[in-house]
N, C-alpha and C positions, 0 to 999 in steps of 0.2 A: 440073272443074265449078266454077262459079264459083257464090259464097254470098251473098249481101247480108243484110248487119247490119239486122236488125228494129229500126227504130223504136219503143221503149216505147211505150203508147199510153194516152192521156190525156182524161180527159173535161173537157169543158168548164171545168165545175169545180175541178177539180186545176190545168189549166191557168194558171187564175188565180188562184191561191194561189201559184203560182210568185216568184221571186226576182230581179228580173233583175240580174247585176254588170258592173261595165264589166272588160275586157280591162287588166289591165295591162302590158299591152305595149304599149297604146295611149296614141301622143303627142297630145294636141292642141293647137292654138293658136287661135287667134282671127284673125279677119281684120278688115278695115276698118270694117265694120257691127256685129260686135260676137258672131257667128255662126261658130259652134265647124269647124275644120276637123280631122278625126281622121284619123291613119295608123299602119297598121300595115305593118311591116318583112315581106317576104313571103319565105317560108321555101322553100328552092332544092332538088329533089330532082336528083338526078345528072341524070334525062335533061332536067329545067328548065332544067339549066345548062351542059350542052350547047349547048341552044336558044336560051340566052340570049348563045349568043355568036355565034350566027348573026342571030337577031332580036332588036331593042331589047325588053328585058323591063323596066319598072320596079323598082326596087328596096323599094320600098312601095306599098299599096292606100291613097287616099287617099277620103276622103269627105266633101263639103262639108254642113253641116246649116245648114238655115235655123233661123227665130226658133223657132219651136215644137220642131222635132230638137233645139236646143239644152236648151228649157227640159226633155226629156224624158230627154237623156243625163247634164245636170247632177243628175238623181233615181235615175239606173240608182246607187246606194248601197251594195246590200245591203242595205236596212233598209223597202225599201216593196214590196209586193208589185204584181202587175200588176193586178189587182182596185182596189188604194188609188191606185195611176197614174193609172188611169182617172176617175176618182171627182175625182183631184185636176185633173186633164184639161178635164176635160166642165166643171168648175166657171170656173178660170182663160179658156178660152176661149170659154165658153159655146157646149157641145155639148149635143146631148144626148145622154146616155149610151150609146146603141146606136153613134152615130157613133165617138164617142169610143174607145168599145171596139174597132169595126173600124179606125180608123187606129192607135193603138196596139199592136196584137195585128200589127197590119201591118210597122208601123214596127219592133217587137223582133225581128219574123220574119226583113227583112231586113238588122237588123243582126247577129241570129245567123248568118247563111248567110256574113257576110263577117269571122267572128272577130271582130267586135267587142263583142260582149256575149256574157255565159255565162248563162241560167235557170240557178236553182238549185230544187229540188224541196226544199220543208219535209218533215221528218222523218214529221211525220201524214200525208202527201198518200202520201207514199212506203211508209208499212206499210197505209195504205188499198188502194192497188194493188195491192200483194203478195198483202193479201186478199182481193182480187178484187172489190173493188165500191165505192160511196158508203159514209161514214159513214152508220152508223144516227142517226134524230133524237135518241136521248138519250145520244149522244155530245156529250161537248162540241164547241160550235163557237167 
């Protein structure tokens, strides 16, 4: 019988108090216009590599980011959370904050799915969960 790994599950909130990091495995370089291109080396399981000698497999996932991917990867830090991305987002481009949040929320979603960025969960967000709900108001925020 087959099992699928449960998804932690997250509220809105929590969400974005998260952390996003870039991958250090991730090379990037620059291209002509000044617009970051990222790859990552793609990791070969025995029957990949198999396949890989029958079908052209690349040997890294490459990803071109325009002006804005750029200015959002050079923040992936460690030190801003996805909440202050946003914020700093909506401001530089003049969004407004709902958009900001769904392309953002967007954009980390699918750099997560392709190893290039890791969320980290704050320590609070993380014993919040555990006990089962939102901070109460006179917790600190």
């Amino acid at each position: 019988m087959l099992r699928w790994r449960r998804k932690p599950k997250f509220t809105k909130a929590q969400a974005l108090e998260t952390v996003p990091f870039q991958n250090p495995n991730v090379q990037a370089e620059r291209d002509e216009q000044g617009n970051l291109i990222l790859a990552l080396k793609v990791r070969r399981t025995p029957a990949a590599s198999l396949l890989s000698k029958i079908f052209f497999t690349p040997p890294q996932r490459r990803v071109a980011l325009d002006q804005m991917g750029t200015w959002v990867w050079q923040r992936c830090d460690g030190k801003r959370t996805v909440r202050g991305l946003i914020d700093e987002l909506a401001r530089r481009y003049k969004l407004n904050p709902r958009e900001a949040e769904m392309s953002l929320t967007t954009f980390l979603r699918s750099l997560g799915e392709r190893g290039l960025v890791v969320l980290a969960v704050p320590k609070e967000s993380a014993q919040t969960e555990e006990a089962g709900g939102e901070p109460s108001a006179d917790e600190g925020r």
